[in-house]
C-alpha positions in Angstrom: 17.1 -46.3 -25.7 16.7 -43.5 -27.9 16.7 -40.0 -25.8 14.4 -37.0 -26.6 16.6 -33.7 -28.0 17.0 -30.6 -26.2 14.5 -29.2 -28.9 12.3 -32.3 -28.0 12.4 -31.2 -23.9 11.9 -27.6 -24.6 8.9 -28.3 -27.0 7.3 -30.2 -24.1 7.2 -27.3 -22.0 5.9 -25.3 -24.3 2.8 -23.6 -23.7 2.3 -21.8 -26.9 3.6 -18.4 -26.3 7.0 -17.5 -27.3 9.2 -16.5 -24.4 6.8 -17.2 -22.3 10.1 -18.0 -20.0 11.7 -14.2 -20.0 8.3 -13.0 -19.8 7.1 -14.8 -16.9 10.7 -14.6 -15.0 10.0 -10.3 -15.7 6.7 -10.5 -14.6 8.0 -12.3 -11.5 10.8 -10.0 -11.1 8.5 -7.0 -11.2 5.9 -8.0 -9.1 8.2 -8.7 -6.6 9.3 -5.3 -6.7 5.9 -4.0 -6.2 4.8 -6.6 -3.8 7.4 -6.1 -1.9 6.5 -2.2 -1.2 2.7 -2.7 -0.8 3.2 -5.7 1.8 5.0 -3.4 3.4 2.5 -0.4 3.3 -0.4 -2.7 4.2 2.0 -4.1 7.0 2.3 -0.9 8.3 -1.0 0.2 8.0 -2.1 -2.9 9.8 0.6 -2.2 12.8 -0.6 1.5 12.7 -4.7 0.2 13.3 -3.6 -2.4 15.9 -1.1 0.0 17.9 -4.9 2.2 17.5 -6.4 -0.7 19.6 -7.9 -1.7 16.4 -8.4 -5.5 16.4 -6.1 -7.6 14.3 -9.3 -9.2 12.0 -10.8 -5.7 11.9 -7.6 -4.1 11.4 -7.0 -6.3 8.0 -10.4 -6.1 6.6 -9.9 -2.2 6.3 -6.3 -2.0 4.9 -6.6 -5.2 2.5 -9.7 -4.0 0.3 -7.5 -0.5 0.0 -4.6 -2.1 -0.8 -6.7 -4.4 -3.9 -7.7 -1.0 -5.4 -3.8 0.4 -5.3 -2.8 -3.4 -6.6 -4.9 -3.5 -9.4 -3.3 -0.4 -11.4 0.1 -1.3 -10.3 -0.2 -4.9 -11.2 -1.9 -4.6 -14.7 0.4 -1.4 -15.5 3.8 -2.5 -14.5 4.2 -5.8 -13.0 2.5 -7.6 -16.0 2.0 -4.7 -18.3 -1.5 -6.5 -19.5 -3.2 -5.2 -23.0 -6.4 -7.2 -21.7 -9.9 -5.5 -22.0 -10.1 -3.6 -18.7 -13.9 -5.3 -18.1 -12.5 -9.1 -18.3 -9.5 -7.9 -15.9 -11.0 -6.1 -13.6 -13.7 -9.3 -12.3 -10.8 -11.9 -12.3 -9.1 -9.3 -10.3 -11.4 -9.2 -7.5 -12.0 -13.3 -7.5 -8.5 -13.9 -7.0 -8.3 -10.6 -4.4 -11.0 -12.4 -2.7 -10.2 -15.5 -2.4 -6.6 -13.6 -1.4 -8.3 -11.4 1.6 -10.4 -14.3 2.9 -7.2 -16.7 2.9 -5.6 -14.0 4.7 -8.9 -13.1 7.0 -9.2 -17.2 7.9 -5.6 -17.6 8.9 -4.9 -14.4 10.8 -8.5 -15.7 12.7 -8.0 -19.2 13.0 -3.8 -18.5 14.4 -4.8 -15.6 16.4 -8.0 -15.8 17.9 -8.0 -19.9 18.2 -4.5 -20.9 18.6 -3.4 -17.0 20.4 -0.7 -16.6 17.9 1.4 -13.3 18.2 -0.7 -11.6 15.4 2.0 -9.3 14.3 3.9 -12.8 12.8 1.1 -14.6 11.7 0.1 -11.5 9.4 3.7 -11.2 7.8 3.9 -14.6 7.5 0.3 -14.8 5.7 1.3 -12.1 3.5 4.1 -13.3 2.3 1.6 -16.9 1.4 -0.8 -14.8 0.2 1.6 -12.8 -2.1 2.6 -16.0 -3.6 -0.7 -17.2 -4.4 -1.6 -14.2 -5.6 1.3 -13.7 -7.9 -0.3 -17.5 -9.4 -3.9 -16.4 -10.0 -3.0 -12.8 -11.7 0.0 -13.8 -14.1 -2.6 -17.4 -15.3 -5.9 -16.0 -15.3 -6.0 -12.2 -14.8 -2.8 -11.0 -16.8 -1.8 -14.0 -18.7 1.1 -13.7 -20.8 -0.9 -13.7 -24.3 -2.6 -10.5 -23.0 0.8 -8.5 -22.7 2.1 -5.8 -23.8 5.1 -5.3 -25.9 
């Protein structure tokens, strides 16, 4: 039995763009970063509305659509530092923010208000989920890697 090459192996994982590895590994690396610091903002802006007697659901649905605005320069600037036409980003920005806040608006409802979940863990746990599938949905179809910068 004959065994594909190294070159073979690489070649089927391929997708086209050249170092597409590095590149999405950077991009990983840097949205991390910047995740990192605006879960935490909108984690404590949450806290801050809910410690106001702001409830949970509410409290979310007024920090998360700030938090898309802040995401969206920082994401397409620095995290995938994105050369694509500001028009095409911007609407597959807010699908995948959407889809993103009503994830995170069904869980923190569903574990809090039906299952009376401490909400303070089901909202860093959700936006640590959310983050993830986030991170998915901008680097393949807002900020793909063919629409970088060099």
């Amino acid at each position: 039995m004959q065994y594909p090459s190294a070159n073979a192996m690489q070649s089927h994982w391929d997708t086209g763009y050249s170092g597409f590895g590095e590149q999405m590994v950077s991009s990983l690396v840097r949205y991390s970063m910047t995740g990192a610091g605006m879960t935490v903002a909108i984690y404590l802006a949450y806290w801050a509305l809910t410690l106001l007697a702001v409830p949970p659901v509410t409290a979310i649905a007024l920090v998360y659509p700030a938090a898309v605005v802040a995401s969206y320069f920082v994401n397409r600037g620095f995290a995938f530092r994105s050369g694509r036409d500001d028009r095409e980003a911007t609407w597959r920005f807010l699908l995948v923010h959407t889809v993103g806040y009503l994830l995170n608006l069904g869980f923190l409802t569903v574990f809090t208000v039906f299952w009376s979940f401490n909400h303070y863990v089901v909202e860093a746990l959700v936006l640590v989920l959310v983050g993830g599938l986030l991170f998915t949905g901008l680097r393949f179809f807002v900020f793909p890697v063919s629409s970088q910068k060099a």
